[in-house]
C-alpha positions in Angstrom: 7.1 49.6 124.6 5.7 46.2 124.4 2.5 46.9 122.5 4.7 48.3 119.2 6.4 46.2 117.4 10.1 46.5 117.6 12.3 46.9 114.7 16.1 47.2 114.7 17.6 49.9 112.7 18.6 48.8 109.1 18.1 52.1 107.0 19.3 55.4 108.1 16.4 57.6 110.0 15.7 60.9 111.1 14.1 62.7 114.3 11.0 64.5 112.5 9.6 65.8 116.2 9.8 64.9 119.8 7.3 63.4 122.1 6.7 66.0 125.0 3.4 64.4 127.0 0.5 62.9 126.7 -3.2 64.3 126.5 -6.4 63.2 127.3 -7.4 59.9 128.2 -7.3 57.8 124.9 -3.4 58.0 124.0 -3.0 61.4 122.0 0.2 63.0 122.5 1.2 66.4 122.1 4.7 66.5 119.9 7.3 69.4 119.0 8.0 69.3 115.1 11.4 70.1 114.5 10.1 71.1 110.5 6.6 69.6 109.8 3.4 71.0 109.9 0.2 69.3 110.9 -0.4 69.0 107.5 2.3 67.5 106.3 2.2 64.7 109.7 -1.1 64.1 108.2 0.5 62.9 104.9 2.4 60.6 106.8 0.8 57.2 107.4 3.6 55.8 109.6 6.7 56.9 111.9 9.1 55.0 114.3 9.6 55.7 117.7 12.6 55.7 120.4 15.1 57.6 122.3 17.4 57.4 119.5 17.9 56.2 115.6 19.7 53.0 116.8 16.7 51.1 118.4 13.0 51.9 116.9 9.4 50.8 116.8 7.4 51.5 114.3 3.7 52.7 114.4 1.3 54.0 112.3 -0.8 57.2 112.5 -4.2 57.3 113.0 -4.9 61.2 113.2 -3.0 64.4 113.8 -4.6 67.4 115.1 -4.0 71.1 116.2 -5.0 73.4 119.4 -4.0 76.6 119.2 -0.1 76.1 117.7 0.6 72.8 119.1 0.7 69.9 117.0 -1.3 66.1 118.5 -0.5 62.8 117.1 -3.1 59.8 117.7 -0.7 56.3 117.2 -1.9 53.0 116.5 -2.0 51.1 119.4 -1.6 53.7 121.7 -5.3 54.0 123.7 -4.8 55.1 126.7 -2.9 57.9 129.4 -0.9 55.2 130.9 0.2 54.1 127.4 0.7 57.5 126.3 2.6 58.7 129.1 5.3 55.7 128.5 6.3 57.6 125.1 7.2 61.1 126.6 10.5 61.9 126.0 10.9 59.6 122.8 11.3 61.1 119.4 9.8 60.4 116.0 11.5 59.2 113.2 11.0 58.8 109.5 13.3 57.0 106.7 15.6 59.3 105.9 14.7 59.1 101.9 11.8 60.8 103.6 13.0 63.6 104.7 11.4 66.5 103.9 14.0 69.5 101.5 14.4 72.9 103.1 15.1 76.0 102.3 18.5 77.1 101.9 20.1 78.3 105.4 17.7 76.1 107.0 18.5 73.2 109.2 16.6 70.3 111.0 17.5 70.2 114.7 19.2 66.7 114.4 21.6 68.3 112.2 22.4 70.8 114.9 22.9 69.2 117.9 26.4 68.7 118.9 27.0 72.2 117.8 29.6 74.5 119.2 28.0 78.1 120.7 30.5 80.4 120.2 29.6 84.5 120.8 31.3 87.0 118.2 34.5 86.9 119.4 35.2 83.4 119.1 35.0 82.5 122.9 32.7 79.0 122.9 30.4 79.1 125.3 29.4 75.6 125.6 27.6 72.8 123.5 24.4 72.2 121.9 22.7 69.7 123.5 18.9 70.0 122.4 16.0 71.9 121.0 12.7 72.0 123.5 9.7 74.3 123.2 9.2 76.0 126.4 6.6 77.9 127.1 5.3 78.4 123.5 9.3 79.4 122.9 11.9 77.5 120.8 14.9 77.5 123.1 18.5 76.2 122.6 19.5 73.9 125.5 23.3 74.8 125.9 25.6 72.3 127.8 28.7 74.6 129.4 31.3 73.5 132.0 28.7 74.9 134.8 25.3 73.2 133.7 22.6 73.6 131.3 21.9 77.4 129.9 19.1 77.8 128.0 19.7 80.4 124.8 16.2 81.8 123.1 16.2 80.7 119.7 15.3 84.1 118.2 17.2 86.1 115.2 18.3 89.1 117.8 20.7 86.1 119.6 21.2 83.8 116.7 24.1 85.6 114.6 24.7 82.8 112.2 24.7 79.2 112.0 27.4 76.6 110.0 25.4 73.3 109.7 28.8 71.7 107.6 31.0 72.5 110.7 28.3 72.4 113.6 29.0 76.2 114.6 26.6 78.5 115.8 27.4 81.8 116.5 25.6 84.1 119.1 25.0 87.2 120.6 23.4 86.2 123.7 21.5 88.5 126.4 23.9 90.2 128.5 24.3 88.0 131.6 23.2 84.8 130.5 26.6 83.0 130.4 28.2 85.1 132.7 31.1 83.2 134.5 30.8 80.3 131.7 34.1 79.1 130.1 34.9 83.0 130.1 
């Protein structure tokens, strides 16, 4: 990302949304929160940017908007398709001082990744490995001995969730890890 300024990482940070793909023709992107609104984004007057906490550039915001439920950011800098399109995939990070308090049995994604999926029984099923919104659905992308699974991130599958020891436990549809790690 030549145009933004690079900075190395000296604080701690925190993934606040990712990057999914660009829109229009003057540099908006669309993002997934992992717990912001658009409103609070619009309180924020700056982010940083990259793959991960260790390497980041920081921009500022210029607007946030909404279609329908999908959240788009404007960045400074950013002012084009071509220069929008070269920050899909990247995530958006703010100080973690900045870090916005939820509610009690509540978790930001960045705080569950790595997590063990393990059904009611005990039997672990595989590894979280990320969050993505997929077709206007939250889904859990589970890493298992046999590939990627992707688990609905809905109550009726969701059984409980240890952020301290990075367990979840499910009750997946019937079927969907069939033949994994059983």
């Amino acid at each position: 990302m030549p145009f933004l300024k690079s900075k190395i990482k000296t604080t701690a940070y925190c993934a606040i949304a990712k990057i999914l793909k660009p829109f229009g023709i003057r540099g908006e992107v669309k993002i997934f929160s992992y717990a912001r609104s658009a409103e609070e984004f619009r309180t924020l007057h700056s982010v940083y940017i990259g793959k991960s906490e260790h390497r980041l550039a920081f921009s500022k915001i210029e607007t946030v908007s909404v279609r329908g439920n999908d959240i788009y950011v404007k960045l400074k800098d950013i002012n084009d398709r071509t220069a929008s399109e070269a920050l899909s995939g990247n995530f958006l990070f703010v100080e973690a001082t900045l870090r916005k308090e939820l509610p009690a049995g509540s978790f930001f994604i960045d705080e569950l990744l790595e997590s063990r999926i393990v059904n009611e029984q005990g039997t672990e099923l595989g590894i979280l490995h990320s969050v993505e919104k997929i077709a206007s659905q939250t889904m859990y992308i589970v890493t298992t001995k046999r590939g990627e699974v992707l688990l609905p991130a809905v109550k009726e599958f969701i059984v409980s969730i240890d952020g301290k020891k990075k367990i979840i436990i499910v009750r997946p549809p019937e079927g969907l890890f069939e033949g994994e790690m059983l």
